[in-house]
C-alpha positions, 0 to 999 in steps of 0.5 A: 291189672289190680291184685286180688284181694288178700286173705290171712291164714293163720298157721298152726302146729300140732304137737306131736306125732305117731306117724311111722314111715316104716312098720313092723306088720308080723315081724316084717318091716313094711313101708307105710304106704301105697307099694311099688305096684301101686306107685306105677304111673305107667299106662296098661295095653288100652292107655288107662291108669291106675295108680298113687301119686304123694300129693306134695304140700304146696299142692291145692288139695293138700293145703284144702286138708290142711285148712279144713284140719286147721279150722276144725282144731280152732273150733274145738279150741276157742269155740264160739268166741273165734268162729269168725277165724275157723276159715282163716285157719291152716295146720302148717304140717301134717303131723311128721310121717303121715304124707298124703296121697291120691288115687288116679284112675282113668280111662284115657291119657294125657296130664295130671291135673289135681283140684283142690278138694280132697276127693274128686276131679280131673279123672275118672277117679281120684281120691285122697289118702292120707297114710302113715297111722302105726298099725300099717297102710291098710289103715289109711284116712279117708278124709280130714274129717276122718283124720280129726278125731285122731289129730285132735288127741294127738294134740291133747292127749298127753298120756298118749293112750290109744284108747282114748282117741276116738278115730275109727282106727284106735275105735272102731266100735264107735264113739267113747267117752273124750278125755277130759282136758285142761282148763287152760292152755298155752298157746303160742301163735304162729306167724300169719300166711296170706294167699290169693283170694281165688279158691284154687290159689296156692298158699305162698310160703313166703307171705309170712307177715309175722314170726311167733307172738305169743297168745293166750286162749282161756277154755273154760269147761263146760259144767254139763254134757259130754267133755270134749278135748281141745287142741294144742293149736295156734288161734288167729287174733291175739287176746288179752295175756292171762296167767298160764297154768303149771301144766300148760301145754305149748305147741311146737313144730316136728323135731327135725331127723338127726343122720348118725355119724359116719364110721372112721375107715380102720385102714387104707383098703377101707377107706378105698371102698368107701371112696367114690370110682376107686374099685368097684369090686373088692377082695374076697368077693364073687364076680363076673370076668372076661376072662383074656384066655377065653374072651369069654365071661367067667366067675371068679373069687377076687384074691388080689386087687392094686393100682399100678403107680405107672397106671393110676387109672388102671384098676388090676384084679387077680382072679381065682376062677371058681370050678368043680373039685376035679380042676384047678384052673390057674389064676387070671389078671384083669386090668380095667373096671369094665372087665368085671361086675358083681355077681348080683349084676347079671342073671346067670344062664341055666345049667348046660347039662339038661340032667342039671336042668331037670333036676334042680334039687342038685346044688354044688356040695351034692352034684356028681361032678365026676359023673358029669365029667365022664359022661354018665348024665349026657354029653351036651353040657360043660362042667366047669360052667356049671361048676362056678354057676352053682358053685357062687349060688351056694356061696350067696347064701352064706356070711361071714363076720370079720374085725371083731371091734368089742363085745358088750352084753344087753340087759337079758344078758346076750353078748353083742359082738361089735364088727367092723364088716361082713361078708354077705353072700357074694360081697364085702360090706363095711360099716359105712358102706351103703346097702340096698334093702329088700322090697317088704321094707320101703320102696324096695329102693331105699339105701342104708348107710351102715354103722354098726354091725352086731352078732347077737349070741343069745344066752337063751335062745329058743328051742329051734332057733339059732344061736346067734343072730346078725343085726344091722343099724344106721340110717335109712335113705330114699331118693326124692326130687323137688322142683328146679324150674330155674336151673341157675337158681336151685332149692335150698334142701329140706334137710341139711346133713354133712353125714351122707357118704361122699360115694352118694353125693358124688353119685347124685351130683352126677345125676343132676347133671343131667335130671335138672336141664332134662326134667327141672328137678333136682335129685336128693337123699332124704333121710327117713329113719336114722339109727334103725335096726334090721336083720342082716336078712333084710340087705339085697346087697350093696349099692352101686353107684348109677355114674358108674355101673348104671350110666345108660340105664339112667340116661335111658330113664330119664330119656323116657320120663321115668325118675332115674332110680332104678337099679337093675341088681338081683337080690342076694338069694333070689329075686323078685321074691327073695327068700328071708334067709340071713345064711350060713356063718363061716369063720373065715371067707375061705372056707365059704367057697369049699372045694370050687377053688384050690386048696391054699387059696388066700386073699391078699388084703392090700393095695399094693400091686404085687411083686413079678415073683408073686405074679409068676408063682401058680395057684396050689393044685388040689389035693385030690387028682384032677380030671379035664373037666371040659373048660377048655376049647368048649368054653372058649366057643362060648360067645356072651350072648351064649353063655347069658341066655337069659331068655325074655323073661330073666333080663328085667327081674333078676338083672340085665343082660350083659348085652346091655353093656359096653365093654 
């Protein structure tokens, strides 16, 4: 069979760019893009669709924009004398962070299909987006003859001064006056691509026929008229070199994203957090635990964890359960990693006392427990389960900072304490530790790898404003996929980068395990923002890795066709829709957890399994008498399934069930 006829495209680069993957919309982070709901491929009751999908680069529709961008920046530069090479012309990138996407709705099921143009065709509607513009998602582009104007001052505009682009998002009044552009340009051109002639045909990446001859282009300024601004762009067909002037501009491609460093574990029981399937919960943290005694799920404070030299793979946790201020339950030993879980894994059930349910206004510090006890609210509920529910509900909404490292000032004179970890809520975090972000910022999916935690004392604050004021930086990563359609050969990364923690590697070589030979992709971590700046407000909480507390949930996923990220955890004070709330500051873990456990709890911040001497000494009693508090035969006729009603609703928004476990 005879090749088609082959057709040059000469690629060309813009030179800088504004896009943002992340915007500040009323001092909330926002993604710049369609929202999770919008991302939902899923089909309603009557099979139809309404959804976003990113339209990748070397989709037919992407590279119809690019070419159209491509030929129109060749246009504005060379004019006349290159009109012979606007067809021939493609933007190799779209300008860093602007990323494309399609509009699909349809009324019945079956494949995607995309076109080449960049609106319509193959359903019943399926338009194309272009976002990434500052000011938010809600000021897309609509077309690349829409996008142009502002690509063009990209290019030219070295002041980078809104009010000279005249798009209709830096102009919506209408057309201005065009900045006046320079006499002469330095370009250097690109190397050539060549694609099928076919009008649907990819452009093949690896049909480069030349690397980077250098190429003058003379632009002379008209003596009349309007001005009209060129492009730094790359033309097609090299000309006769003249000399270039003092300020010529020359084009360059996107700089490429630099990780951050990762922080150095300060000791033994650091770096074992920071290790992949060690511990999954750490010292001084809230969790659910079956508790030997009961055969029942409790919730408990972690005072003590080890590995035992004779049982390397066994994990031990000594817990201190939680309760109400009239019992001091004694402290409990689990052995395995499968006998606990954190706090934000599971939805807790409703209170057993319905005085609690009608009146949730009663939190832990403000509960008559002893009224409760004595039967003066009703008899149908059992305090210490009500106890540690609402007793760890009041511990998620405080935080307290640990290992001071330095302390700076800024430049309006506010100190900057520098911490090595934090507690939020009802975990531990380290910088180098990974931390999931709430949904108003990204996908509600995306991770970030901590490597600075900061408590800004302001020296001013505002009337009415706190004091103080917690900040965590470092760099913020999204899951993404490119396609393997041979298992034995797979894609070389679009980003090279030896700062991602071993936890997250580990974890996604897991899951490649089983998405390349099940879906012909390969999973990845991209990263998207590094060094970025949030409010300790912002974090749902730590990261978990999908090998080793979400298998199932996983396999299930990419069994039925879903990508495999999704993470069943709550959010640290609420979900699905938590409250912005950084918390209350402790000056030590203990006083965070007041009276629902005994006085003289401490925690025991080491790796080393304890002596039989320390195992055999029983918690301090309270101070205060203690009464039964109804823990005891109720608690133990307790099955799972009983104490995590969750009902149909609170399973999916606030975290499995348990049932969804094995243990």
């Amino acid at each position: 069979m005879a090749l088609q006829p082959m057709t040059q495209f000469w690629p060309v680069f813009a030179t800088k760019s504004d896009g943002q993957h992340i915007v500040n919309i009323r001092n909330k982070p926002l993604r710049n893009g369609p929202t999770e709901e919008q991302l939902n491929m899923a089909p309603n009751d009557q099979g139809q669709r309404d959804f976003y999908r990113e339209i990748k680069k070397e989709d037919p529709k992407h590279m119809d924009w690019r070419k159209k961008l491509g030929g129109m920046l060749l246009r504005e530069l060379g004019g006349k004398p290159y009109e012979d090479k606007w067809q021939q012309c493609i933007l190799w990138e779209l300008p860093e962070n602007y990323k494309l996407f399609e509009h699909i709705k349809t009324k019945a099921d079956g494949q995607l299909k995309t076109v080449k143009n960049h609106s319509g065709g193959g359903h019943d509607r399926q338009d194309a987006y272009l976002y990434g513009y500052p000011k938010g998602p809600k000021k897309r582009f609509r077309s690349p003859v829409e996008f142009f104007p502002h690509l063009l001052w990209l290019c030219t505009d070295d002041s980078s001064d809104y009010a000279n682009c005249t798009c209709k998002m830096c102009s919506p009044a209408g057309d201005v006056e065009k900045p006046q552009v320079k006499a002469e340009f330095k370009l250097e051109q690109p190397s050539a691509m060549k694609r099928e002639s076919s009008s649907s045909g990819p452009v093949a990446a690896n049909n480069i026929v030349g690397r980077n001859p250098t190429v003058y282009i003379p632009f002379q300024q008209p003596a009349s008229g309007p001005p009209a601004p060129s492009p730094s762009t790359k033309p097609a067909t090299p000309i006769p070199r003249p000399q270039p002037t003092p300020n010529a501009q020359q084009t360059r491609p996107p700089s490429v994203l630099q990780s951050s460093p990762l922080p150095q574990p300060r000791s033994l029981e650091q770096q074992a957090d920071l290790t992949y399937d060690r511990f999954l919960c750490r010292t001084g943290e809230v969790v659910w635990f079956l508790r030997p005694s009961m055969t029942a799920w409790g919730l408990g404070l972690v005072v003590r964890r080890w590995t035992a030299k004779e049982y390397p793979n066994q994990r031990s946790y000594l817990i201190q359960p939680l309760s109400h201020p009239f019992e001091s339950p004694p402290q409990e030993l689990v052995h395995s990693n499968d006998h606990v879980k954190p706090w934000l894994a599971w939805s807790p059930p409703p209170p057993t006392f319905l005085f609690l349910q009608q009146n949730p206004q009663y939190g832990y510090e403000n509960t008559d427990w002893q009224g409760l006890i004595s039967g003066q609210y009703g008899d149908d509920g059992t305090a210490s389960v009500d106890a540690s529910i609402l007793a760890a509900k009041a511990i998620e909404s405080t935080y307290t900072l640990f290992e001071r490292l330095k302390t700076s000032r800024d430049d309006k004179g506010n100190e900057l304490r520098h911490f090595n970890g934090l507690y939020l809520g009802t975990e531990k975090l380290w910088r180098g530790d990974i931390v999931r972000l709430h949904m108003h910022i990204g996908t509600g999916r995306d991770l970030m790898v901590v490597t600075d935690i900061v408590e800004q004392v302001f020296a001013n604050p505002p009337q009415d404003q706190p004091r103080t004021k917690v900040i965590i930086s470092g760099d913020i990563y999204t899951y993404a996929t490119l396609d393997t359609p041979n298992p034995n050969s797979l894609p070389t990364l679009p980003q090279q980068n030896n700062n991602i923690p071993t936890r997250m590697v580990k974890d996604m070589a897991w899951r490649n395990r089983t998405l390349i030979p099940m879906t012909g992709q390969l999973g990845w971590w991209q990263l998207l923002h590094p060094n970025f700046r949030l409010d300790v407000a912002d974090i749902q909480g730590r990261w978990y890795e999908m090998s080793i507390l979400f298998a199932k949930d996983f396999t299930e996923d990419v069994k039925t066709k879903k990508d495999g990220n999704i993470i069943p955890m709550n959010s640290r004070c609420g979900a699905p829709s938590p409250t912005k709330y950084p918390g209350i500051p402790h000056p030590d873990r203990i006083s965070a957890f007041g009276s629902s456990i005994p006085n003289g709890t401490r925690l025991i911040d080491t790796l080393e399994p304890p002596s039989q001497e320390q195992m055999g000494q029983p918690p301090p009693r309270p101070q205060h008498d203690a009464m039964d508090g109804g823990m005891g035969a109720a608690m133990a006729s307790f099955s799972l399934d009983e104490f995590m009603n969750l009902g149909p609703d609170g399973a999916m928004e606030y975290g499995p069930s348990p049932g969804d476990f094995t243990f």
